[in-house]
DRENNULO-924820 format. One record per residue: residue in three letters; x, y, z of N, C-alpha, C in turn; residue number from 1. Coordinates in steps of 0.2 Angstrom, whole numbers, plus 5000, padded with zeros to 4 digits. Layout:
BEGIN
> ALA,X,Y,Z,X,Y,Z,X,Y,Z,NUM;
...
END
This chain:
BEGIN
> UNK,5004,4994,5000,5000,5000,5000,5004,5006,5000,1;
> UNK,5010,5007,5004,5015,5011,5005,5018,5012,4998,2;
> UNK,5020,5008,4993,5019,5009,4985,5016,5013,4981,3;
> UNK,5012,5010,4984,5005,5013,4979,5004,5020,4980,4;
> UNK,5003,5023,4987,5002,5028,4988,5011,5032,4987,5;
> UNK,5012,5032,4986,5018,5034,4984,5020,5034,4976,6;
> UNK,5019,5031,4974,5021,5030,4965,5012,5028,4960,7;
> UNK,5007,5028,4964,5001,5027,4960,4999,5035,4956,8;
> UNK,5003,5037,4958,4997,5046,4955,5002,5047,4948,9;
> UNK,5008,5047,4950,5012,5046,4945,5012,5043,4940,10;
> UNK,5011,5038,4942,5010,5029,4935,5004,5029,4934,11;
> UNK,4998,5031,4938,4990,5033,4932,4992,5038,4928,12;
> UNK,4996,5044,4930,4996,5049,4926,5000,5048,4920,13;
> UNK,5005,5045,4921,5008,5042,4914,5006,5038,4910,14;
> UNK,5000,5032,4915,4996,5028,4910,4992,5031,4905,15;
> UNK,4989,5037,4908,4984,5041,4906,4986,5043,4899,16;
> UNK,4990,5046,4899,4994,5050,4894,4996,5044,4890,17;
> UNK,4999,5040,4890,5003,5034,4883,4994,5031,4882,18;
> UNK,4987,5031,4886,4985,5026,4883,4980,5033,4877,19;
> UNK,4980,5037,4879,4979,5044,4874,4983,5044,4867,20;
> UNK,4988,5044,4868,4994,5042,4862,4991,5037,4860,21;
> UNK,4992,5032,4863,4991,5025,4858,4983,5027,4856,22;
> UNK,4978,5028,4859,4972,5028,4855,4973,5033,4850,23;
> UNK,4974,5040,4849,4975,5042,4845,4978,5042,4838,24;
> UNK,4986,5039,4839,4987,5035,4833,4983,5029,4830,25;
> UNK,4981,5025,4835,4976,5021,4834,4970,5022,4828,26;
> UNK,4968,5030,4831,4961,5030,4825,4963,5033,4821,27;
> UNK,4971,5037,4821,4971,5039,4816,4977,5036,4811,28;
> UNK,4976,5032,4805,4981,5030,4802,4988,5034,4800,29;
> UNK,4986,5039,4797,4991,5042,4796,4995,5047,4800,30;
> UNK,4993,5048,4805,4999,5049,4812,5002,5041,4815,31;
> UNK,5002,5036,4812,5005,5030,4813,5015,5032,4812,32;
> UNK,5013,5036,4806,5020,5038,4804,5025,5040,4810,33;
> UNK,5022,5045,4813,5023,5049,4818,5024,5043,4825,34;
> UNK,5020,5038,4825,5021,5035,4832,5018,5036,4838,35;
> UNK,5016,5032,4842,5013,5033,4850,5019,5035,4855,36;
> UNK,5026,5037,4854,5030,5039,4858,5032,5045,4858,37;
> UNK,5030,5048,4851,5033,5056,4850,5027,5058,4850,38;
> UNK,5020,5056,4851,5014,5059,4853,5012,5060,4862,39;
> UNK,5016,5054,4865,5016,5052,4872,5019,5058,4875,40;
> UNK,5026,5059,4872,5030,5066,4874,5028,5072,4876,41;
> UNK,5024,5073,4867,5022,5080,4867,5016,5081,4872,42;
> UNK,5013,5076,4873,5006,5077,4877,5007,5081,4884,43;
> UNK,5014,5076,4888,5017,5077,4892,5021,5081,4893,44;
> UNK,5024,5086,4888,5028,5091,4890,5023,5097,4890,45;
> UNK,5016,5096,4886,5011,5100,4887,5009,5101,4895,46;
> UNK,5009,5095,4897,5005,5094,4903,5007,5096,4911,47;
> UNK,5016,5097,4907,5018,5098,4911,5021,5105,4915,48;
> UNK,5016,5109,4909,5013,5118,4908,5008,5118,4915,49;
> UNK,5005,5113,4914,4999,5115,4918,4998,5110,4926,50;
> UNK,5002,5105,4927,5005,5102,4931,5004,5104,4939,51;
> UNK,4999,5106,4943,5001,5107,4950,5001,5103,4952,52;
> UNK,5004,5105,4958,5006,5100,4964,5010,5096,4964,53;
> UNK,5017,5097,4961,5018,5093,4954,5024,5084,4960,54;
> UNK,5023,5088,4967,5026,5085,4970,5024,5076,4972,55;
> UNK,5018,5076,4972,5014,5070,4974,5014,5066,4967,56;
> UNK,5018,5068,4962,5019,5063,4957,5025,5060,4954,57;
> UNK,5030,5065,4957,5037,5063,4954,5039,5057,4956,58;
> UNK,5037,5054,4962,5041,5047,4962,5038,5042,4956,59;
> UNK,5029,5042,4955,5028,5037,4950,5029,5041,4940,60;
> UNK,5033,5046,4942,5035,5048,4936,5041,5045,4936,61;
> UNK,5044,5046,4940,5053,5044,4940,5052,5035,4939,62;
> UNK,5049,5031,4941,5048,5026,4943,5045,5024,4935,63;
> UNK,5043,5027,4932,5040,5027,4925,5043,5026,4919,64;
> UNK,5050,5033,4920,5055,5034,4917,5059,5030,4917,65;
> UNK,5061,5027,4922,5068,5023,4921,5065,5015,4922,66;
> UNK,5062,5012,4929,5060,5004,4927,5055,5005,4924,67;
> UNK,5050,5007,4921,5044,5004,4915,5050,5004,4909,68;
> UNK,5052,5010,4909,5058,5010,4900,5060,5002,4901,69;
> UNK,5063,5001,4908,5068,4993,4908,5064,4988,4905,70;
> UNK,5058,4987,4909,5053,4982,4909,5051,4984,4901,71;
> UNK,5050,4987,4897,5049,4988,4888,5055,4985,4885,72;
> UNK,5060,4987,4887,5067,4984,4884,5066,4974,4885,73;
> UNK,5067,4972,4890,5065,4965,4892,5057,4962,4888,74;
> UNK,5055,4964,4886,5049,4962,4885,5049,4962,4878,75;
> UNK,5053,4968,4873,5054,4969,4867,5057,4964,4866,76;
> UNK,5060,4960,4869,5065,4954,4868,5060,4948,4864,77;
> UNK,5054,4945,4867,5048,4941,4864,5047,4942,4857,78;
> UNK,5047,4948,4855,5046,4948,4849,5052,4948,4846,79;
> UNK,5058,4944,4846,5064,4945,4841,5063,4935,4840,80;
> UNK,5063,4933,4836,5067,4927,4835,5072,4927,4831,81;
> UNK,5076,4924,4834,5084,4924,4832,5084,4920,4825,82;
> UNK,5080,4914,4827,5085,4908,4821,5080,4913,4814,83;
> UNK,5073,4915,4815,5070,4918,4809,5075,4924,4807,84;
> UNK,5077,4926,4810,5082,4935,4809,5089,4932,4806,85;
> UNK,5094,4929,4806,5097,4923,4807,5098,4918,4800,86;
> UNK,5090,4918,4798,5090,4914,4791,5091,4919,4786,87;
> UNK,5086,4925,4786,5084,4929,4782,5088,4937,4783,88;
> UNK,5090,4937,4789,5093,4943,4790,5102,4945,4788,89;
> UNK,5104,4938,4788,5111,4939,4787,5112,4942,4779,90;
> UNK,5108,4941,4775,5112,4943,4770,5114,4951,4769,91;
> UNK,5108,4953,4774,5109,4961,4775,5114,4963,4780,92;
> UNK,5117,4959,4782,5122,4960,4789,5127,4963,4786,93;
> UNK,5130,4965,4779,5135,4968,4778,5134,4977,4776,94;
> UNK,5128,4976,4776,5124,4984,4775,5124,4988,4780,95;
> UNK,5120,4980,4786,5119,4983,4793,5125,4987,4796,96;
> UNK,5131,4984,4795,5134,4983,4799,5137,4991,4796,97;
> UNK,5140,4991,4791,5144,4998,4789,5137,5004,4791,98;
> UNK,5131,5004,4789,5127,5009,4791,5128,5011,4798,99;
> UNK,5129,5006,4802,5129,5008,4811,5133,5010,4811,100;
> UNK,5137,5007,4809,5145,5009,4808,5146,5018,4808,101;
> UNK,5143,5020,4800,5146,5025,4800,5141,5031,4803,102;
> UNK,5134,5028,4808,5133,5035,4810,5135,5036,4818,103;
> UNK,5139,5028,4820,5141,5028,4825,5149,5035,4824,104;
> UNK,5153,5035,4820,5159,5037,4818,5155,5044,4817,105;
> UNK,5150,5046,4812,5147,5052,4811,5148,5055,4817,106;
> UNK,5144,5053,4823,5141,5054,4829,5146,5057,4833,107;
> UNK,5152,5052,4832,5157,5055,4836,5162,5059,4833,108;
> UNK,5161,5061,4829,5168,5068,4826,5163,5074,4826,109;
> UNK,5157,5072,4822,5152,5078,4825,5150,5082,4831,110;
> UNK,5150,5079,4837,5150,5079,4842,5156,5083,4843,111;
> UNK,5163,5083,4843,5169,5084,4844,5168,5091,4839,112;
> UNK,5165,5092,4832,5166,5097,4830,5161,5101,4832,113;
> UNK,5155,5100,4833,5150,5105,4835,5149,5105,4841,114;
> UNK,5151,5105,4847,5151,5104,4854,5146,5102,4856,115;
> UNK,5142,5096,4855,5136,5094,4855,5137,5089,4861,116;
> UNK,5133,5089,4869,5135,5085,4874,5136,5079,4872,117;
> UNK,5139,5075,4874,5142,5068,4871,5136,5062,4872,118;
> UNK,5133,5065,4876,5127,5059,4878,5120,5058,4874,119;
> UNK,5119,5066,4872,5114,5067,4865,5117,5065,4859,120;
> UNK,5124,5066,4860,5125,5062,4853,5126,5056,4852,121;
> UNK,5128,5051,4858,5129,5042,4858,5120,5041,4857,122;
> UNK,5116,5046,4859,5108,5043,4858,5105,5044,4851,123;
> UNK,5108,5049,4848,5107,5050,4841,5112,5047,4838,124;
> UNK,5118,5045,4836,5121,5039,4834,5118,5033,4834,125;
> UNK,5115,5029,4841,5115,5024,4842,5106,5025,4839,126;
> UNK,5101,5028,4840,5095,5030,4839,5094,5032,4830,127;
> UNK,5099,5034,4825,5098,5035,4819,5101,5028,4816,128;
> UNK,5107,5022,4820,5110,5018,4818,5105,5013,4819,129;
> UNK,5101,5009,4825,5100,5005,4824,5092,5003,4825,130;
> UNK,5090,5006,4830,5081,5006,4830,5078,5011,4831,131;
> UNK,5081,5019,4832,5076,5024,4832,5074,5023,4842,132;
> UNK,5068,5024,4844,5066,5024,4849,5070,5020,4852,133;
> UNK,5067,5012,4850,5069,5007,4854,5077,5008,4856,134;
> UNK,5083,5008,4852,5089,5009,4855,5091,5016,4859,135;
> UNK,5086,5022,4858,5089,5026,4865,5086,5024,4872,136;
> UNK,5079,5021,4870,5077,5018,4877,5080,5011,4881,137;
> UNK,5085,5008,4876,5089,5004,4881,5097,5007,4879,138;
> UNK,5098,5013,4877,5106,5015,4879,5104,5020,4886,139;
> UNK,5098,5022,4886,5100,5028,4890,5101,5028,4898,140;
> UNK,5096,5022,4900,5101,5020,4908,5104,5019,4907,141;
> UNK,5109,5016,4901,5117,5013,4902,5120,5018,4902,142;
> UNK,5119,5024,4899,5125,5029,4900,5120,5036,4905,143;
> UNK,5118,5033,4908,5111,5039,4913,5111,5044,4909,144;
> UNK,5109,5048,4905,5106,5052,4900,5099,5053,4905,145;
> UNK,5099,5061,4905,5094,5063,4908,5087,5063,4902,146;
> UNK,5082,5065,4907,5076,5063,4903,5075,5070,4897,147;
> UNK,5077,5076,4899,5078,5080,4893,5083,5079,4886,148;
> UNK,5088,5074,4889,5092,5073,4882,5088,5067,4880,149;
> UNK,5085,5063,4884,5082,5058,4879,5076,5061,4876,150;
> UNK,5073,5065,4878,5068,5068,4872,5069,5073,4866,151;
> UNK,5075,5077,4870,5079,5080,4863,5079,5073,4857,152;
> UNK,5084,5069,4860,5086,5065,4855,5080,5062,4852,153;
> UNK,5075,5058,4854,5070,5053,4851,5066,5059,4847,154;
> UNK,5064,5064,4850,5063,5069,4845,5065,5071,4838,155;
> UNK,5072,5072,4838,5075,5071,4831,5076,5069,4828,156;
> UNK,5075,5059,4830,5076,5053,4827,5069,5055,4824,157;
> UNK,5064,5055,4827,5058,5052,4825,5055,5059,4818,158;
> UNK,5059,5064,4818,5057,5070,4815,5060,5068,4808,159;
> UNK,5066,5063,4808,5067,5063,4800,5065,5056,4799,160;
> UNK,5061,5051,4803,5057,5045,4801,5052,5047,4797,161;
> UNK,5049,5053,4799,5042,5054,4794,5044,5056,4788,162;
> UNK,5049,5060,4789,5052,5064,4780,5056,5057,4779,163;
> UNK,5058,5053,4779,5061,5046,4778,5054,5043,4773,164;
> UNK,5049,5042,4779,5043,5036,4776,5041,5039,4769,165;
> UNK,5041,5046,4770,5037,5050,4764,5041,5050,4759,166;
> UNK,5046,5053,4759,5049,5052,4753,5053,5049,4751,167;
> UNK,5056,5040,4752,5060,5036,4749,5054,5031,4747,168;
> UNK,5048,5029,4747,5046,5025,4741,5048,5030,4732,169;
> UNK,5046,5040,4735,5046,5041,4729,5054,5041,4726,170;
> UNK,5060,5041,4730,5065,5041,4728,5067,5035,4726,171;
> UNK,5066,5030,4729,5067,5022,4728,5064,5022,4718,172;
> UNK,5057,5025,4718,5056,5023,4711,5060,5030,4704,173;
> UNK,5063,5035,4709,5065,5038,4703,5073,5034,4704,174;
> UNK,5076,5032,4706,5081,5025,4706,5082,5020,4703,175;
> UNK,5077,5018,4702,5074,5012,4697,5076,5005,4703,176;
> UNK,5077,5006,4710,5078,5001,4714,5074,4995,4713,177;
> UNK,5076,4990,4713,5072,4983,4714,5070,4984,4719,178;
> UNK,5063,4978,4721,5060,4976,4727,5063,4976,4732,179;
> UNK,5069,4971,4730,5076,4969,4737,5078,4973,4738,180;
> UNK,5079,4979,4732,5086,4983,4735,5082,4990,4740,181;
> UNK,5074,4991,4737,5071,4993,4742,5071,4993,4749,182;
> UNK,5069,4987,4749,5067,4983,4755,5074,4985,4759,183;
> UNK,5081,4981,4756,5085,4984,4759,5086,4993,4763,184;
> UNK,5086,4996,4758,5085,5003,4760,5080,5005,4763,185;
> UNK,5075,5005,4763,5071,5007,4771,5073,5002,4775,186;
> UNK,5075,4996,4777,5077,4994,4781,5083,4995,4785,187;
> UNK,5086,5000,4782,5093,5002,4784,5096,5004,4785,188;
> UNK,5091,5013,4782,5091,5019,4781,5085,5022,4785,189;
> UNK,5081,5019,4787,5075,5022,4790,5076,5020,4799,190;
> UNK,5075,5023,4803,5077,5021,4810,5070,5018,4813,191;
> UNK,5065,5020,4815,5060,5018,4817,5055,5011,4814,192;
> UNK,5054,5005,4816,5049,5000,4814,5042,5004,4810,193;
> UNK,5040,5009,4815,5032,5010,4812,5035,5013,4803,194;
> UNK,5042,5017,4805,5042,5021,4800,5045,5018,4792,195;
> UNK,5050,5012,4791,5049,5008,4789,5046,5003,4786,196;
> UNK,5040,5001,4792,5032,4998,4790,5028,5003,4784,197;
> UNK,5031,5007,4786,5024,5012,4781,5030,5015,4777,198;
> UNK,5035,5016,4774,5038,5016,4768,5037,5009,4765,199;
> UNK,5038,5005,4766,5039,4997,4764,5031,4997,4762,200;
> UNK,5027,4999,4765,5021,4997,4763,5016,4999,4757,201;
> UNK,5020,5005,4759,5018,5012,4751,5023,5008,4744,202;
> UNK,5028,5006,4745,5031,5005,4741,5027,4997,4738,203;
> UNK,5024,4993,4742,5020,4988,4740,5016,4988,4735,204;
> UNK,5010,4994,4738,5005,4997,4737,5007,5002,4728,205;
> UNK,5010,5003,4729,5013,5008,4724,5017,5003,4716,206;
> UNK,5019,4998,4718,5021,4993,4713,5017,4984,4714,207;
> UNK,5011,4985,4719,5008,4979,4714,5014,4973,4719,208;
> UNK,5017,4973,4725,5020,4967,4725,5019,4961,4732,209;
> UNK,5012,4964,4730,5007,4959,4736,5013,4958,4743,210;
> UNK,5013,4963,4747,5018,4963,4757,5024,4959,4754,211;
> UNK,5029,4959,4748,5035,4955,4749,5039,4960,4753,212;
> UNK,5040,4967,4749,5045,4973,4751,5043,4972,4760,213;
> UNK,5037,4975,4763,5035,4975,4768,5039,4971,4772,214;
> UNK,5036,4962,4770,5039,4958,4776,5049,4957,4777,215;
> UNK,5051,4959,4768,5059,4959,4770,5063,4965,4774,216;
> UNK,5059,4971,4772,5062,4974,4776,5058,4976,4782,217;
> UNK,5056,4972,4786,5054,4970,4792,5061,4965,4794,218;
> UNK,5062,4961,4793,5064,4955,4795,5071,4960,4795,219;
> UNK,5074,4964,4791,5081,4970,4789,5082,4973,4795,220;
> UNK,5075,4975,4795,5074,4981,4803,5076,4974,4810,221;
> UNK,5073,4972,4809,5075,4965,4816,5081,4965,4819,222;
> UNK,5083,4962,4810,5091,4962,4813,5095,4969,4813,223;
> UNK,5093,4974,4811,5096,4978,4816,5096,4978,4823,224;
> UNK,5090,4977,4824,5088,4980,4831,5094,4974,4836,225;
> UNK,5095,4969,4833,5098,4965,4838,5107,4968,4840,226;
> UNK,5106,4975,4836,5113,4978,4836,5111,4981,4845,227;
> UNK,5108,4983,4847,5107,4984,4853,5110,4982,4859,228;
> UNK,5111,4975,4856,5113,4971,4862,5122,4971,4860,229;
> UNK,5125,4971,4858,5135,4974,4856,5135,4981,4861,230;
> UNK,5129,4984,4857,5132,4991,4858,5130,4994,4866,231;
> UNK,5125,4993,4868,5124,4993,4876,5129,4989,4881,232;
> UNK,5130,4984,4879,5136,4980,4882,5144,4983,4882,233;
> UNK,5144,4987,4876,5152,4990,4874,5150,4996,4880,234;
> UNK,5145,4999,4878,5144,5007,4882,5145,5004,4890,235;
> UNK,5140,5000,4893,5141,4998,4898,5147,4995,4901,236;
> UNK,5152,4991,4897,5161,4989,4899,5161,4998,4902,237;
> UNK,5162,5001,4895,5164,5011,4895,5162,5013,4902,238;
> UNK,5155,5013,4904,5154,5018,4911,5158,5012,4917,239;
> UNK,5157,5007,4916,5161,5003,4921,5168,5004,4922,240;
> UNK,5171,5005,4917,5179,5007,4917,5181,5015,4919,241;
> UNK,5175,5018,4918,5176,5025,4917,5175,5028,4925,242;
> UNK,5169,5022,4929,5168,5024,4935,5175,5022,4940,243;
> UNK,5179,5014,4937,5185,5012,4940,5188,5018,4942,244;
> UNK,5191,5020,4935,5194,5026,4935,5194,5033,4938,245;
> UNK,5187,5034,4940,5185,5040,4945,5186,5039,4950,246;
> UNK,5186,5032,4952,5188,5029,4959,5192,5027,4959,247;
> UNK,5197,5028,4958,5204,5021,4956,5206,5020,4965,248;
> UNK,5207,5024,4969,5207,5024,4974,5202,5020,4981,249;
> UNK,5197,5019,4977,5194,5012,4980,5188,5009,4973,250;
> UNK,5192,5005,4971,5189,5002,4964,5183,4997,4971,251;
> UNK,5182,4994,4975,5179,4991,4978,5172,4994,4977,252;
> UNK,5173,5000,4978,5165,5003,4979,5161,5002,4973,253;
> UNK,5164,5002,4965,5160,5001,4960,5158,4994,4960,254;
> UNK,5152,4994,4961,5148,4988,4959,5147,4986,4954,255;
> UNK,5148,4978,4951,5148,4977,4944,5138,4977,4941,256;
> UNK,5134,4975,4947,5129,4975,4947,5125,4980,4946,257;
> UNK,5129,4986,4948,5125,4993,4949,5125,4995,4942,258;
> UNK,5131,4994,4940,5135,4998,4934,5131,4996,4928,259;
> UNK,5133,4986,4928,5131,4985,4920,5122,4984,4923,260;
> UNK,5121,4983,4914,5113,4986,4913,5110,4979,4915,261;
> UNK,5110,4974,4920,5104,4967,4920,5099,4969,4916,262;
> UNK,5096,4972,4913,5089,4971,4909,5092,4969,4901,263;
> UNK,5097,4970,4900,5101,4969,4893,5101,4963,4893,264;
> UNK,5101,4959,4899,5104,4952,4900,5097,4947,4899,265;
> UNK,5093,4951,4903,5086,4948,4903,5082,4950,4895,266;
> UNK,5084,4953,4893,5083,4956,4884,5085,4950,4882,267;
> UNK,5092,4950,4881,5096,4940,4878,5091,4938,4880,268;
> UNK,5090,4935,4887,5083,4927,4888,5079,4927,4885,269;
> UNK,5073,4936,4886,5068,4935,4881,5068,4933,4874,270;
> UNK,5074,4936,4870,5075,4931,4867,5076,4927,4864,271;
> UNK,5081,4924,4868,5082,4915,4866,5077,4911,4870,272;
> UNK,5072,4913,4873,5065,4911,4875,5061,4910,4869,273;
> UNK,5061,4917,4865,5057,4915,4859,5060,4911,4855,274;
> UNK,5066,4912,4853,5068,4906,4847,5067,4900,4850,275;
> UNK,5068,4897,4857,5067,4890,4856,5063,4887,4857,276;
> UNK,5056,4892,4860,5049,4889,4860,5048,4889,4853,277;
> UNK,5050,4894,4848,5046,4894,4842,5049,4886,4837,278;
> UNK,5055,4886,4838,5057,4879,4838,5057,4872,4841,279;
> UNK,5054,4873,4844,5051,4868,4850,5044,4864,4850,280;
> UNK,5040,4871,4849,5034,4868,4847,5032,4868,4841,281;
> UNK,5025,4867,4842,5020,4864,4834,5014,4867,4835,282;
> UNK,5011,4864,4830,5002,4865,4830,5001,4870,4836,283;
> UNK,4996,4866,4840,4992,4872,4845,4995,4876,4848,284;
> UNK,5001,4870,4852,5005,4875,4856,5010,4879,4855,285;
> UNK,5013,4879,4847,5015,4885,4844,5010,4890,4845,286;
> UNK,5006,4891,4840,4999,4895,4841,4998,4900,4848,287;
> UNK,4999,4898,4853,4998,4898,4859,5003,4902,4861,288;
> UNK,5010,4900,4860,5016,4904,4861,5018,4910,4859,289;
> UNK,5017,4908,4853,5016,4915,4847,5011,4919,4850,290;
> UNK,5004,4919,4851,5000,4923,4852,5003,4929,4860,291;
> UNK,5005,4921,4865,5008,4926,4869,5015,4931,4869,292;
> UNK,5017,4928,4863,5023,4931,4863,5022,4939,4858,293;
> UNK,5017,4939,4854,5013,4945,4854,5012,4949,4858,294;
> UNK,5006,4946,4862,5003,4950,4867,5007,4955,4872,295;
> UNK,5015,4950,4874,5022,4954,4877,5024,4958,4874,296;
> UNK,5024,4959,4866,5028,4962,4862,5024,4968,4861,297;
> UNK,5016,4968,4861,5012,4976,4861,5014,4978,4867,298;
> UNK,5012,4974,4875,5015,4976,4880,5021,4981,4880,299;
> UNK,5026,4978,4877,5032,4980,4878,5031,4986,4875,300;
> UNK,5029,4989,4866,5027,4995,4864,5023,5000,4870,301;
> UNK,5018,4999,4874,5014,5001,4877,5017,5004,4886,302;
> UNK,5021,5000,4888,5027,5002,4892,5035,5010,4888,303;
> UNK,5036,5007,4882,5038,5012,4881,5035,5019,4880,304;
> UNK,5028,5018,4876,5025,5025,4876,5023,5027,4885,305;
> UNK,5022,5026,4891,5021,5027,4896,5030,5029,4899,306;
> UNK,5033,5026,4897,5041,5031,4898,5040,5035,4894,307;
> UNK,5037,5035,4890,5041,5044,4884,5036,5048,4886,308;
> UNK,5029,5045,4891,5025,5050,4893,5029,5055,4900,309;
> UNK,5030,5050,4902,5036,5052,4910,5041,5057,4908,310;
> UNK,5045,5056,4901,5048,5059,4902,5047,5065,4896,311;
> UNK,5042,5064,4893,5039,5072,4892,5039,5075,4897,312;
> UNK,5034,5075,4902,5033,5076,4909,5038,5081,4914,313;
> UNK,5043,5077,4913,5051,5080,4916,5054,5082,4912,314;
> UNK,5051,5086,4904,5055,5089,4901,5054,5095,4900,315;
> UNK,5058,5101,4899,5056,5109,4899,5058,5109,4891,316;
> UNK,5051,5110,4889,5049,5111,4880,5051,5118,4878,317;
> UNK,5052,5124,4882,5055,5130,4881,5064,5128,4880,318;
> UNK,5067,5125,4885,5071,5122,4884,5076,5121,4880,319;
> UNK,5070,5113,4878,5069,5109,4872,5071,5112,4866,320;
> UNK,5065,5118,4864,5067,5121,4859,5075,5126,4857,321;
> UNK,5073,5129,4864,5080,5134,4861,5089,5129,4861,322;
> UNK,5085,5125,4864,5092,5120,4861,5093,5114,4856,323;
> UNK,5089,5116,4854,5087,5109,4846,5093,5110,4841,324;
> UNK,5096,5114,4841,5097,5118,4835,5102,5112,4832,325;
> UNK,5109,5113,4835,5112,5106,4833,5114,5100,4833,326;
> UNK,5108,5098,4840,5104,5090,4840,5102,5090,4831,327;
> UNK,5098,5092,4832,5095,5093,4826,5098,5090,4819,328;
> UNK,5105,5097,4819,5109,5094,4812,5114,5090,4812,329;
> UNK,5114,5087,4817,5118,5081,4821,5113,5073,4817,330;
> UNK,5107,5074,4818,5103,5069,4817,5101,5067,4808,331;
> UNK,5100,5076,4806,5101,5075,4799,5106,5074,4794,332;
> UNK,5113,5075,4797,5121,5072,4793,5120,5064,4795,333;
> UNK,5118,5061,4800,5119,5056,4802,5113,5051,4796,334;
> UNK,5108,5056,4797,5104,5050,4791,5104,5054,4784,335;
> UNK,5107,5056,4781,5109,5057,4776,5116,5053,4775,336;
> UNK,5120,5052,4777,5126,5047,4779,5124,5040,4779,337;
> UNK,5118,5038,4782,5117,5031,4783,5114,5031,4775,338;
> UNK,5111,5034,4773,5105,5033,4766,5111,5032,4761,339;
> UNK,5116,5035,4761,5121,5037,4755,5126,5029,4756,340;
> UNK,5128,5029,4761,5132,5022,4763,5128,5016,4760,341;
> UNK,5121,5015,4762,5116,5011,4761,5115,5008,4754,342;
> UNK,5114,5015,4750,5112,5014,4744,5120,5012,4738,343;
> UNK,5125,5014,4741,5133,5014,4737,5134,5006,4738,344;
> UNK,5134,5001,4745,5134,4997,4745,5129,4992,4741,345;
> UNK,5123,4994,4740,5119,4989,4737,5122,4992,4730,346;
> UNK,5125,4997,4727,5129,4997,4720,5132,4991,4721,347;
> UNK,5137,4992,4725,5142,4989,4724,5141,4982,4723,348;
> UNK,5137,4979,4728,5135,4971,4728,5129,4968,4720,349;
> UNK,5127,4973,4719,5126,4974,4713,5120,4971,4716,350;
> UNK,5115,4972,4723,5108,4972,4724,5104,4976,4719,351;
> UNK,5105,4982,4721,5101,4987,4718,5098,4985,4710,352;
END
């Protein structure tokens, strides 16, 4: 009861607000593009104008922010099967891998020349490199990134998703791209799943190819996403060492438990959870599995939008704005870099 009355005013108000979002998106198709987590946001740095009392909430905002984000990263895990990702995704591993590659690099020289705090930059590198929302919501406990650099950033990930959706089916056709090398390219030049789904989908709809582009670069986006798990591991070695270091004079005190991210680990389980039951079972009780392992994977979307609600909430939009400037051009070199890498590679391999 001591919980509840302590963190309940909080986590309704946050419910309140992501289930606003998602309905919204919900009835309206064409804000799909946009997402239920940069509508979560906005709701909340709205509300955040009008907020009294604002005390009786913060613990289940903070509580919102940092473990619901965890609990969404673990749970996103159900939905990945590895051995599917694995058959179909390796071909694209050589695209994947130089894309992340160079806006991980982009990220960091940028940073250094445009004085851009180093934290909004690993969240915009890692956030234009590998899954958009999903990968700032499990880097940013790893390198504690406050809840205004994670909105700055998801914000101007999710700002060139929708200029991505809208305009590379039509660039893709003044290219004369195939289906695969499409497919390819919104899968690995577009950051965001929804944003991707509705470029892939246009481009289906637009050339007559009955969901093939749709489900391959679906399956493209996947194996991205699985880069989340290197990259939060390498950043989390980085603050573990980095804390050594601050402490060299009593390395005792650094916890390894404190430091590294457990829910990365419990990410892995989910899973290799799902790949082995999807290979294990059959008939019903595949059926069965599958079904649950959806039902965990909207959860896990629906857990994220109630963080990005939280951390609208705790974020100053006057702020926000007068410091967008360079996040900003930080995010547009980085996906104009990844498009241009994307599409030279599939020259080369002679995809295209």
């Amino acid at each position: 009861m001591e919980w509840i009355k302590e963190k309940g005013k909080g986590l309704l108000l946050c419910f309140c607000i992501a289930l606003v979002a998602w309905l919204v998106v919900a009835s309206f198709q064409e804000l799909k593009i946009i997402g239920a987590p940069v509508i979560a946001i906005l709701i909340g740095m709205v509300a955040a104008l009008f907020l009294k009392d604002r005390g009786k909430f913060n613990a289940g905002i903070s509580f919102t922010a940092k473990k619901i984000l965890q609990y969404a990263i673990i749970l996103l895990g159900f939905g990945l099967n590895l051995a599917t990702i694995g058959k179909v995704g390796l071909s694209s591993l050589p695209i994947i891998i130089s894309t992340i590659s160079t806006a991980l690099i982009v990220a960091f020289f940028m940073q250094k020349m445009m004085s851009i705090p180093g934290k909004i930059s690993i969240l915009i590198g890692v956030g234009s490199s590998i899954c958009g929302g999903s990968a700032i919501a499990a880097t940013a406990p790893v390198i504690k990134a406050s809840d205004e650099e994670i909105a700055q950033s998801i914000s101007v990930i999710f700002f060139f998703n929708v200029i991505a959706a809208v305009i590379f089916p039509t660039l893709g056709g003044l290219l004369h791209m195939s289906n695969e090398g499409f497919a390819l390219f919104a899968g690995t030049a577009i950051n965001d799943t929804s944003s991707v789904t509705a470029a892939a989908a246009t481009w289906d709809m637009l050339h007559g190819t009955n969901g093939a582009v749709l489900s391959y670069a679906t399956i493209v986006k996947l194996t991205r996403t699985l880069a989340i798990i290197p990259i939060t591991l390498i950043l989390a070695f980085y603050q573990m060492r980095k804390a050594k270091r601050d402490q060299a004079e009593d390395c005792a005190a650094v916890s390894f438990k404190k430091i590294f991210p457990m829910f990365i680990l419990y990410f892995i389980l989910a899973s290799l959870i799902t790949t082995v039951f999807t290979a294990v079972f059959s008939g019903t009780a595949l059926t069965v599995a599958e079904d649950v392992f959806s039902i965990l994977k909207e959860l896990s979307k629906f857990f994220i939008v109630m963080a990005m609600s939280a951390i609208g909430l705790n974020t100053n939009i006057v702020k926000l704005v007068q410091s967008g400037g360079k996040p900003l051009a930080l995010g547009f070199i980085c996906w104009v870099c990844i498009a241009i890498v994307s599409l030279l590679l599939q020259k080369v391999l002679g995809i295209w």
